[in-house]
C-alpha positions as CSV (number, residue, x, y, z in Angstrom):
1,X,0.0,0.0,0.0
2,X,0.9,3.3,-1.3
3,X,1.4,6.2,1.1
4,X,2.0,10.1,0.8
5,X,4.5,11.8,3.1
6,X,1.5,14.3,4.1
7,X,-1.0,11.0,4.7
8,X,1.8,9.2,6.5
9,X,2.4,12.0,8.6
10,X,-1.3,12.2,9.5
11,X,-1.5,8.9,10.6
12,X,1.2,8.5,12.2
13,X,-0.3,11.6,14.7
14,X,-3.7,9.8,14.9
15,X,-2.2,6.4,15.5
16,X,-1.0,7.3,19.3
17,X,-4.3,8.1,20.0
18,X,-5.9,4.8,19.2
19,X,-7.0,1.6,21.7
20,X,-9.4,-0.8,21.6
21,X,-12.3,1.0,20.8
22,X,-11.7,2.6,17.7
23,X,-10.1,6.2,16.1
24,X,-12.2,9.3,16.9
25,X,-13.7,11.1,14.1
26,X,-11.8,14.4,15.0
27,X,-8.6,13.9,17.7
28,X,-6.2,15.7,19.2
29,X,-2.7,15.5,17.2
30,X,0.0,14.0,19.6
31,X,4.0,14.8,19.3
32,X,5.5,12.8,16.5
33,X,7.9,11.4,19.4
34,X,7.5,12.7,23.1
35,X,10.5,11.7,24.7
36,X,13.9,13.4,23.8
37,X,13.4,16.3,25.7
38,X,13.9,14.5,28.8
39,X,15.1,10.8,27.9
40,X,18.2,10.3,25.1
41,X,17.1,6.6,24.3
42,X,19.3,5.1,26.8
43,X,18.5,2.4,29.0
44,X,19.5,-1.0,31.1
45,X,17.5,-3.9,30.0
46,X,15.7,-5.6,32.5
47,X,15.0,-8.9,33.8
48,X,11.3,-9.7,33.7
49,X,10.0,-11.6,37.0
50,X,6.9,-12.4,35.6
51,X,3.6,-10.6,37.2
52,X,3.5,-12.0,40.7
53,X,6.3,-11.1,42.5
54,X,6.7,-13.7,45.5
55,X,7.4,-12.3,49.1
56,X,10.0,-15.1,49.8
57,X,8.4,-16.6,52.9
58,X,4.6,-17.2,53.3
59,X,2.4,-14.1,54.0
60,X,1.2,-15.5,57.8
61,X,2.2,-17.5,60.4
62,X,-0.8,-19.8,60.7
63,X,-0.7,-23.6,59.7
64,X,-2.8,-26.4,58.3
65,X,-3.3,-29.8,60.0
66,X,-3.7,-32.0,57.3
67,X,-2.7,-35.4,59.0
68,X,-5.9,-37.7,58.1
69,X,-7.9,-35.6,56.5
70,X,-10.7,-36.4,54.9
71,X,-13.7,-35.4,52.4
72,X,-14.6,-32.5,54.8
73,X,-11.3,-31.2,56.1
74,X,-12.0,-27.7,54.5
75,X,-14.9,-27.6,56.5
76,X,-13.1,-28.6,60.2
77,X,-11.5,-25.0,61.1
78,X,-10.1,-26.7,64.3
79,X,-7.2,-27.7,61.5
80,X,-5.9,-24.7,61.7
81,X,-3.2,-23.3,64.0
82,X,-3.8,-19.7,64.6
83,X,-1.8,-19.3,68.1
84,X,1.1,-17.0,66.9
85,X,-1.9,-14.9,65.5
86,X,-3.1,-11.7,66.4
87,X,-6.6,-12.0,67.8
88,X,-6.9,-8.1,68.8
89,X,-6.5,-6.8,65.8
90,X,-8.8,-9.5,64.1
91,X,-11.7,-8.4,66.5
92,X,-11.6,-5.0,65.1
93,X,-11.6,-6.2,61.3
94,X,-15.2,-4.7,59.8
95,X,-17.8,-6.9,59.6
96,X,-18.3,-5.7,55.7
97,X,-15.8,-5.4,52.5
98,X,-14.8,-6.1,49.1
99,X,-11.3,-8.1,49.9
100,X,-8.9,-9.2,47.2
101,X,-6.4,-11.4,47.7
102,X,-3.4,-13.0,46.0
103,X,-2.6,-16.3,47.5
104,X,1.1,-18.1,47.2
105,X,1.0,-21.8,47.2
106,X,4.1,-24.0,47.3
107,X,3.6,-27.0,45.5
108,X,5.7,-30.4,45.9
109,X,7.8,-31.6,42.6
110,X,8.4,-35.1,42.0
111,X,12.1,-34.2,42.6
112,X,11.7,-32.7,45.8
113,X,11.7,-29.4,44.9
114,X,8.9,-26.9,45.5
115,X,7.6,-24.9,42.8
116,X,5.9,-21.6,43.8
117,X,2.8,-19.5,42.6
118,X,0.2,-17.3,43.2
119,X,-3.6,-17.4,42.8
120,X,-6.5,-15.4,43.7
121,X,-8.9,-14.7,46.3
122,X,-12.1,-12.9,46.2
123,X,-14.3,-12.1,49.3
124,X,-17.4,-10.1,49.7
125,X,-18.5,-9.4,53.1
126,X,-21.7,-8.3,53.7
127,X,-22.7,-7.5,57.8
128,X,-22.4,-10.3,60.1
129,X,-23.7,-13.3,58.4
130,X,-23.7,-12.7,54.9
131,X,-21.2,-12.8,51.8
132,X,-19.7,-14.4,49.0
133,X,-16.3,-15.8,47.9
134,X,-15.8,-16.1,44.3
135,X,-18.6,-14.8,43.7
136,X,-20.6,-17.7,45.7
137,X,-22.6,-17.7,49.0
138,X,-20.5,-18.6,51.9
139,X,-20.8,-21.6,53.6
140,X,-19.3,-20.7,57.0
141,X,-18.3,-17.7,58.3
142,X,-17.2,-16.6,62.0
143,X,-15.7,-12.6,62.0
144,X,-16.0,-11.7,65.2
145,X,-14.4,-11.5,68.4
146,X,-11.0,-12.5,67.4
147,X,-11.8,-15.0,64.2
148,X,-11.9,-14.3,60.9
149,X,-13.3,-18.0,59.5
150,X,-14.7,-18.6,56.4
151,X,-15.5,-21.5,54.0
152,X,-16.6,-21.3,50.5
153,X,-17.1,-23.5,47.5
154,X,-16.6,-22.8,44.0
155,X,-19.3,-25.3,42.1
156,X,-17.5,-25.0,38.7
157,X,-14.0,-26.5,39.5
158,X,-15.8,-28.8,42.5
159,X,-13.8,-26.4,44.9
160,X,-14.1,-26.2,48.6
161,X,-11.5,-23.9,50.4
162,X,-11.4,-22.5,54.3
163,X,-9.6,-19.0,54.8
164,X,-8.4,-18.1,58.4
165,X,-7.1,-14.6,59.1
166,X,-3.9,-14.4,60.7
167,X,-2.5,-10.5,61.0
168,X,-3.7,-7.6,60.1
169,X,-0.4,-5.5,58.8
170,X,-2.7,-2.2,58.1
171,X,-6.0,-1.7,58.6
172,X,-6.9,-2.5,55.2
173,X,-5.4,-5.8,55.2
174,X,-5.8,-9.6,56.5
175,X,-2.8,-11.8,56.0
176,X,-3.6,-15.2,56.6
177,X,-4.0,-19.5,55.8
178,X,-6.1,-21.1,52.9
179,X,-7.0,-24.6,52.8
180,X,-7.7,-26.1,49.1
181,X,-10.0,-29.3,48.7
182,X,-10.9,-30.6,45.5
183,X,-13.9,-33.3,45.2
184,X,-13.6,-34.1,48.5
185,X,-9.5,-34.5,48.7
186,X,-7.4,-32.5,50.7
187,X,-5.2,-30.4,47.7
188,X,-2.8,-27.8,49.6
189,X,-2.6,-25.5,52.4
190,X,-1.2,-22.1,51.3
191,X,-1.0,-18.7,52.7
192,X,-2.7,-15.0,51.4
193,X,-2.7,-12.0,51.5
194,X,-5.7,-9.8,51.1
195,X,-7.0,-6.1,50.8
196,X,-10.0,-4.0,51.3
197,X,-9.6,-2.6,48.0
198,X,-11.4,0.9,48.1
199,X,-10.5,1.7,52.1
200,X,-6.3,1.9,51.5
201,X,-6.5,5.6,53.1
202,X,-6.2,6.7,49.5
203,X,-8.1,10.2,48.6
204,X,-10.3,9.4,46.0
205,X,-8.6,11.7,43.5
206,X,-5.0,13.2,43.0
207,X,-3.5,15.6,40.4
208,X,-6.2,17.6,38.8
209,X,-8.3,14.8,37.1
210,X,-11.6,16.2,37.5
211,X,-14.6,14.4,37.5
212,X,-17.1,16.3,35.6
213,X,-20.3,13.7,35.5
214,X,-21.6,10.2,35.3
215,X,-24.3,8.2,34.4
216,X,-24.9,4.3,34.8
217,X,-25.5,2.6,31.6
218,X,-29.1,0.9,31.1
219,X,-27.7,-2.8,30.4
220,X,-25.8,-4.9,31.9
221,X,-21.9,-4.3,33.6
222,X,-20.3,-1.4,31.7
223,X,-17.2,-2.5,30.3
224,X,-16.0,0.0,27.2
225,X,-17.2,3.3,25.3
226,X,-16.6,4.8,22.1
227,X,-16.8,8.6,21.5
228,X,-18.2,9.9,18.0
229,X,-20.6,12.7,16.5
230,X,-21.1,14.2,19.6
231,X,-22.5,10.7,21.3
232,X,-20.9,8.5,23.8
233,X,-21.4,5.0,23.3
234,X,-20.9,2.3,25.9
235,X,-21.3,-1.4,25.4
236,X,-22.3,-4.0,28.8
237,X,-21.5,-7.4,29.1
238,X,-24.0,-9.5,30.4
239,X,-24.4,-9.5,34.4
240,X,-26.1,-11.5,36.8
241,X,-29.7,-11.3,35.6
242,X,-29.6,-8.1,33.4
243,X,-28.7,-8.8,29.7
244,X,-25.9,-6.7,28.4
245,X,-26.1,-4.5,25.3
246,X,-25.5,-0.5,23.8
247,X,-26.2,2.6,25.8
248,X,-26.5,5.6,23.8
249,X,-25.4,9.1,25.7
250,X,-25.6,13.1,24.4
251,X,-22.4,14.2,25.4
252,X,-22.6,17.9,23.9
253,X,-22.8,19.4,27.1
254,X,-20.3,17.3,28.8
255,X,-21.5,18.0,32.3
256,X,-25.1,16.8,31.6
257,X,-24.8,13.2,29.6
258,X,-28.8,12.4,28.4
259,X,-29.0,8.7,28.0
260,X,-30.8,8.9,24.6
261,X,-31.3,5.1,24.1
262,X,-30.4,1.5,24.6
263,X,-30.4,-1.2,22.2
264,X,-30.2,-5.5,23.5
265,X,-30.9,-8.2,20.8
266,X,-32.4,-11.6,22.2
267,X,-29.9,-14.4,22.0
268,X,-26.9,-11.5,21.4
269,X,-26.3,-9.1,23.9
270,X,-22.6,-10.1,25.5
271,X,-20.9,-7.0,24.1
272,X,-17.1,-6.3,24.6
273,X,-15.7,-3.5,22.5
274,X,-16.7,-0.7,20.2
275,X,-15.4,1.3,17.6
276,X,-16.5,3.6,14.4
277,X,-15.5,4.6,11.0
278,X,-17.9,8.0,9.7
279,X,-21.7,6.9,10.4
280,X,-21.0,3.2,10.9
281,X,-20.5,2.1,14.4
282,X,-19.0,-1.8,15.0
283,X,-19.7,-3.6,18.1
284,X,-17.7,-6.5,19.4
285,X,-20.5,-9.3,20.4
286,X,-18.9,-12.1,22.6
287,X,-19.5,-15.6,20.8
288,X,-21.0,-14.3,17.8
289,X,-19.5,-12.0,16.0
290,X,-19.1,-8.1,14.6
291,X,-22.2,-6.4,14.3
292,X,-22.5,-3.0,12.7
293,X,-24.8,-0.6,13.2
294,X,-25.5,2.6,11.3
295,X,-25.6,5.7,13.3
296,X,-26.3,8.5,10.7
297,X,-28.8,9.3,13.4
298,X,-26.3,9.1,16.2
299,X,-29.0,8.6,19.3
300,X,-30.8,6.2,17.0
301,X,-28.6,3.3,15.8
302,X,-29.9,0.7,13.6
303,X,-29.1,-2.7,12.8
304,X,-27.4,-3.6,9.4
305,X,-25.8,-6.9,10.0
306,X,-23.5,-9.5,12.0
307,X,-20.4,-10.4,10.6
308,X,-19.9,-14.2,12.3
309,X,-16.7,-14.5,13.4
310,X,-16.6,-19.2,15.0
311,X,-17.4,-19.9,17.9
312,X,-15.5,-17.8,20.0
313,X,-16.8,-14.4,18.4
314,X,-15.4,-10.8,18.6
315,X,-13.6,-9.7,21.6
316,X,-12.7,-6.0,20.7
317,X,-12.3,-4.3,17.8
318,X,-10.0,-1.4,16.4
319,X,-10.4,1.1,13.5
320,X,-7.5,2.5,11.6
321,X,-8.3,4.4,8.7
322,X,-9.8,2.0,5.8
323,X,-9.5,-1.2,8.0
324,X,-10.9,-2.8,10.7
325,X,-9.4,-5.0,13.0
326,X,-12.1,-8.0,15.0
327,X,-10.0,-9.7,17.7
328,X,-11.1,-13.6,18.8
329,X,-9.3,-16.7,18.2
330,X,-7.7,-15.2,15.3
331,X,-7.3,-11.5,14.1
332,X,-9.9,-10.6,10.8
333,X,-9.3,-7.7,8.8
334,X,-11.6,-5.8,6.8
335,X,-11.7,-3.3,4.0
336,X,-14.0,0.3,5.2
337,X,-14.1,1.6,1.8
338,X,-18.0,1.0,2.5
339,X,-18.2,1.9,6.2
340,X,-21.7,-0.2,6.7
341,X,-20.3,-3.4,4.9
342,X,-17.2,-4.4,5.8
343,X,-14.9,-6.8,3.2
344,X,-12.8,-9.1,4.6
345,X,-9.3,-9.1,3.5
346,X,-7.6,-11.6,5.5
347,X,-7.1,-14.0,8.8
348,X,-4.4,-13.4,10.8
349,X,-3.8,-16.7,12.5
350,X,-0.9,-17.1,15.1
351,X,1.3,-20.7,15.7
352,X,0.5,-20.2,19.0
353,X,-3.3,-19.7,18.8
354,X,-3.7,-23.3,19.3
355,X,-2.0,-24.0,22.4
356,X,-3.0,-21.2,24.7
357,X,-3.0,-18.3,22.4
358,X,-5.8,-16.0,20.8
359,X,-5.6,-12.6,19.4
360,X,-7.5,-10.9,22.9
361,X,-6.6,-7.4,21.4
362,X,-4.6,-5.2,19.3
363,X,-2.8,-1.8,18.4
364,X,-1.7,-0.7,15.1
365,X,1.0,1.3,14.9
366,X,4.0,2.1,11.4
367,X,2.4,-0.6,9.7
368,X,2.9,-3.0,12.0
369,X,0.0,-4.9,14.6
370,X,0.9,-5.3,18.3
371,X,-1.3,-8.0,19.1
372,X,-2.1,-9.1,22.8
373,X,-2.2,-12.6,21.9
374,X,-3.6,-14.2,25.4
375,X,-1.2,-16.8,27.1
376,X,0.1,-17.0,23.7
377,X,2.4,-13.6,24.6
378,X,2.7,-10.4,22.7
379,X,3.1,-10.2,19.1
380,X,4.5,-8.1,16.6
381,X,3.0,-8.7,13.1
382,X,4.1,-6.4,9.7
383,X,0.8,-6.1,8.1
384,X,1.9,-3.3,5.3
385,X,1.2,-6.1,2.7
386,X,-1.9,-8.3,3.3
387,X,-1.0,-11.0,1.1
388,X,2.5,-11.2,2.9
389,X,1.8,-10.7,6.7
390,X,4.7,-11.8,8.8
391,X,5.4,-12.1,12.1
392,X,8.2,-10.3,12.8
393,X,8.5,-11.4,16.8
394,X,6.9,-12.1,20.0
395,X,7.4,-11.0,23.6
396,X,7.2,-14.2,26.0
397,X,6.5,-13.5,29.6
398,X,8.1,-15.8,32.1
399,X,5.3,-16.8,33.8
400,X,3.0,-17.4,31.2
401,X,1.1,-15.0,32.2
402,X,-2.2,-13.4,30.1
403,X,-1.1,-11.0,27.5
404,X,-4.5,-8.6,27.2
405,X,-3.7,-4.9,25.9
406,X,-1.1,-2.2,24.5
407,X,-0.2,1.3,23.0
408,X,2.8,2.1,20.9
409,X,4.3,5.6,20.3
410,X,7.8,7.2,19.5
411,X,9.9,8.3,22.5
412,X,13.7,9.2,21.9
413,X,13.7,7.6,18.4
414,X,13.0,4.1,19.6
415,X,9.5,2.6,19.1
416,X,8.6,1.6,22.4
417,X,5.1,-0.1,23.6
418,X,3.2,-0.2,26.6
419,X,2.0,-3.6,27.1
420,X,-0.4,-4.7,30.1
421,X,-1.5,-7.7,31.3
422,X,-5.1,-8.9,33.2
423,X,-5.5,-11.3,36.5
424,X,-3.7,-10.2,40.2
425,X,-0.6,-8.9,39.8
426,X,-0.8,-7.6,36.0
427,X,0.8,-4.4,34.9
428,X,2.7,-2.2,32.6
429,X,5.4,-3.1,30.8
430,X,7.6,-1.1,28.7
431,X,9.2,-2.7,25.8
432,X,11.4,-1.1,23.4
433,X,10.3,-3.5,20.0
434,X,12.2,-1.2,17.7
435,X,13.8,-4.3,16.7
436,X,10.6,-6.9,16.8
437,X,12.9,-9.8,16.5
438,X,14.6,-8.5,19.9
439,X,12.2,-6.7,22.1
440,X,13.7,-5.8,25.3
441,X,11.8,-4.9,28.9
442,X,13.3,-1.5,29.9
443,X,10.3,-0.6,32.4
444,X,8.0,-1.2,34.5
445,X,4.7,0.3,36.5
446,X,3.3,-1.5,39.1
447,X,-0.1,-1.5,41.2
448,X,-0.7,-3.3,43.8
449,X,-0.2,-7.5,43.7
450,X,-4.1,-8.1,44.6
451,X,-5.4,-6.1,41.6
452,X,-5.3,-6.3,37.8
453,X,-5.2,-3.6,35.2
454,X,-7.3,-3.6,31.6
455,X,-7.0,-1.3,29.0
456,X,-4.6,1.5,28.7
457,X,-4.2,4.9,26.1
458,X,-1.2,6.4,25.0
459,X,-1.8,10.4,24.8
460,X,1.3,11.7,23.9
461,X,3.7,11.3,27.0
462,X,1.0,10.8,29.1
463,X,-0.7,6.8,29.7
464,X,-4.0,6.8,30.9
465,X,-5.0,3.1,32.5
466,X,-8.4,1.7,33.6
467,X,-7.0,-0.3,36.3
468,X,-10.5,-2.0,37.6
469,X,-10.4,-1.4,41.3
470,X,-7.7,1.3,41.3
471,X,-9.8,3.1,39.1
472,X,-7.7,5.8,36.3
473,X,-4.3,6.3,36.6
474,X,-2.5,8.7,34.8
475,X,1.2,8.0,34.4
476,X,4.0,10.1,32.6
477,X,6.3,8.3,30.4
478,X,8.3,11.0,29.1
479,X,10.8,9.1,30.6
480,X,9.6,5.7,29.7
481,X,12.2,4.0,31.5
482,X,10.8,5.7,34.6
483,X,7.0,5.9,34.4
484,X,5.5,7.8,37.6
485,X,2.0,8.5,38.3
486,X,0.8,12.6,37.8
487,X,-2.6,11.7,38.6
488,X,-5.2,9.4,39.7
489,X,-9.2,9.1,39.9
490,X,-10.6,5.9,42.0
491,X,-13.9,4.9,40.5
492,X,-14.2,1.7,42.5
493,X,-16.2,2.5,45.6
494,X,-17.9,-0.4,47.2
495,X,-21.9,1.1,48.0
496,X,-21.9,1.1,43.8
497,X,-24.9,-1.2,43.4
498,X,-24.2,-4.6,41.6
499,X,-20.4,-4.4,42.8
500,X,-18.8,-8.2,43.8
501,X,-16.3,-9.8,45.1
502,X,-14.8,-10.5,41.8
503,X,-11.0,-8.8,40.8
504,X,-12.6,-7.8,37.4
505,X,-14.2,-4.7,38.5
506,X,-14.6,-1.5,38.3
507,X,-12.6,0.9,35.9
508,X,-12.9,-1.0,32.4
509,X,-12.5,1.3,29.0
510,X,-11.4,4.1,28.5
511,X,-11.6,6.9,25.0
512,X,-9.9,10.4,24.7
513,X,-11.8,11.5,21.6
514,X,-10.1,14.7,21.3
515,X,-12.5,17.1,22.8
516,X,-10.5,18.1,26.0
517,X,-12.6,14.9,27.9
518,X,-11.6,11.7,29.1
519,X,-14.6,9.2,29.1
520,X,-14.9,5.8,31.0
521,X,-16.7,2.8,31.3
522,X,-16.7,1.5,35.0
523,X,-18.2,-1.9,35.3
524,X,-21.0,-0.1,38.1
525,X,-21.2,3.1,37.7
526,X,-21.4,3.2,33.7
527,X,-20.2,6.4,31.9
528,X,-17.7,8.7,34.0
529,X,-16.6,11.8,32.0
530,X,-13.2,13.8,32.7
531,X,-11.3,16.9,32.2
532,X,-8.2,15.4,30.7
533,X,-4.6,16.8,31.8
């Protein structure tokens, strides 16, 4: 494909601005490359320890008794050993809270060795009886006067496990023993550590990131919006009992969002991601497929078609000029010369799609497609001639760990992405892949180990990240060696109706359409407009 210096130039300015949901119709041009007034290109490379970075020593003192146990051991608390534990502090432990925790189990080798890893725990406590853990009613609990006793089940993988609290290191956190039992066997006993997520002592906003309005979505969990023609659009998942769908805002007077309409199909309305190109809007539907809708009359979309896409469906989508990208097992790319029927042009299938992999999400940047490729790692793929795509080289994390979003920009003459993850731990990575066939880690932002980050938004040397249940964070990466956070807004706030126990809530999508606003999708509260920096 043939491209003028003045075209290139134009893209390359709108390309910074892109994520998962699509190019805006009118953005805000970004710095060709935003870092050499305060980085050179220099760096050391740096060892990657994976997402989960282990304590070295388990996070509690308690033990486990698991001499002769049998097919209810994770229901006999007595097992437990709690007497180097600290009872006091336990007693005053709330009797409500959304906790999560990251758990590290040491599991015996057939060598003798122990291999260590981490795993997640979810608890909703709800007053003195009540509350869930995974997401299910709790079986047992005792909270008060010293214990902190629970037992939970988790039908799907036959799971039964007991959690016992220990210490209480701030008071925000439990430290404590798990006990794991699998179809009525005894599994492991491990040790956690878990937060109350929105009560860290944290003021709900830092740095000038100014809330300006909200408004919850009509359908389902909000999870990502797309800005255009003076309407916000935010797609839902499903959730509980609700079915998910499209919720259609007015966002011409950006303090006042009218929710205009909202739009569910029977038998299709697990939505994902959403993007445009001029009056056709594309919608990514979870097991089905891409459906387009025609928005000539912004608050009144209408069905054209569904593009299938197998069995697994769209995940997100991504507009770059004339193409769109649909992201599920395997990337499909389309031709927009007609916006409301998109042509496909090609299959992008990864080698490691079978065995792990799947394209969860991309980012198009110089010709070249960063794709997110699930626990297949992070690929870089030169798509500047669709009848040769190549893959020009893959970033492996050591861990295995779930490779879900990125943005790519200029800084100091190097090409350097911003790559996140999703599950405990997850968070941004800074890759320099101006050499694809040898991408090298050069830094790193971290959250905390019992949360997970989702998308993220490269606006010239600023990154804005949804970061579920620490809300937005706003980090500078001038220095992208060095990425520090300049602001913050924490969405996650636990009286939101319909929030859980589970880690993947809270601040979901995010779009900086280039009209001096930042607009979110939080999983609760729905639309959340800013002032952006």
């Amino acid at each position: 494909m043939e491209v003028s210096a003045r075209s290139l130039s134009t893209l390359l300015a709108t390309l910074l601005l892109l994520l998962l949901t699509g190019c805006d119709d009118d953005p805000k041009p970004s710095s060709p490359d935003a870092g050499p007034a305060v980085w050179d290109g220099t760096y050391t490379e740096l060892a990657d320890p994976g997402d989960w970075i282990d304590p070295g020593a388990p996070y509690a003192p308690c033990t486990f008794n698991a001499t002769d146990a049998g097919t209810r051991a994770c229901e006999e608390l007595a097992r437990f050993d709690v007497s180097r534990c600290d009872r006091e502090a336990l007693a005053a432990v709330p009797q409500e809270g959304i906790y999560q925790g990251i758990v590290r189990n040491e599991i015996a080798l057939r060598d003798g060795g122990v291999r260590i890893v981490s795993s997640d725990l979810s608890l909703n406590l709800q007053g003195e009886d009540a509350g869930t853990m995974f997401g299910e009613p709790l079986l047992q609990r005792d909270t008060q006067g010293g214990d902190f006793a629970l037992v939970g089940q988790l039908p799907v993988t036959a799971s039964t496990f007991a959690v016992v609290g220990c210490k209480r290191p701030a008071p925000h956190i439990i430290t404590g023993c798990i006990a794991t039992c699998r179809r009525g066997a005894f599994v492991r006993a491990s040790t956690f550590e878990a937060h109350r997520v929105a009560k860290s002592g944290e003021p709900e906003s830092s740095g000038g990131l100014t809330l300006l309005a909200e408004h919850r979505a009509a359908l389902g969990q909000a999870v990502d919006v797309h800005v255009t023609r003076g309407h916000a659009y935010v797609v839902s998942l499903r959730h509980r009992d609700q079915p998910g769908g499209l919720t259609v805002f007015d966002v011409s007077n950006p303090r006042a969002p009218l929710l205009r309409t909202s739009i569910s199909l029977a038998g299709n309305n697990d939505w994902n991601g959403v993007g445009s190109k001029d009056h056709a809007l594309y919608i990514a539907g979870n097991g089905t497929g891409t459906l387009v809708y025609d928005i000539s009359q912004p608050d009144n979309p209408v069905f054209i078609r569904l593009i299938p896409s197998g069995d697994y469906g769209t995940h997100t989508v991504f507009v770059d000029g004339n193409r769109l990208y649909t992201m599920g097992i395997s990337t499909h790319v389309y031709d927009l010369t007609d916006p409301l029927n998109p042509a496909l042009l090609t299959v992008i299938s990864l080698p490691e799609d079978a065995t792990g992999g799947g394209s969860h999400d991309a980012f198009l940047y110089e010709q070249r497609l960063y794709i997110s490729n699930s626990f297949g790692g992070y690929a870089v793929v030169d798509v500047a001639n669709l009848e040769d795509v190549r893959v020009l080289g893959r970033y492996l994390r050591p861990d295995q760990s779930f490779a879900h979003h990125s943005a790519v920009g200029t800084f100091g003459g190097k090409t350097i992405a911003f790559e996140g993850g999703e599950m405990s731990a997850s968070h941004v990575r800074v890759l320099d892949v101006t050499d694809p066939a040898h991408i090298v880690k050069m830094g790193e932002f971290r959250m905390r180990q019992v949360t997970s980050m989702h998308n993220l938004l490269l606006r010239g040397h600023l990154l804005y990240v949804a970061w579920y249940q620490e809300g937005v964070r706003v980090l500078d990466v001038s220095n992208p060696t060095q990425p520090r956070q300049v602001a913050h807004y924490q969405t996650f706030r636990e009286e939101d109706p319909g929030r859980g126990d589970s880690n993947l809530e809270g601040a979901f999508g995010l779009n900086i359409p280039g009209d001096g606003r930042v607009y979110v999708a939080d999983s609760s509260r729905g639309l959340l407009i800013f002032e952006e920096l």
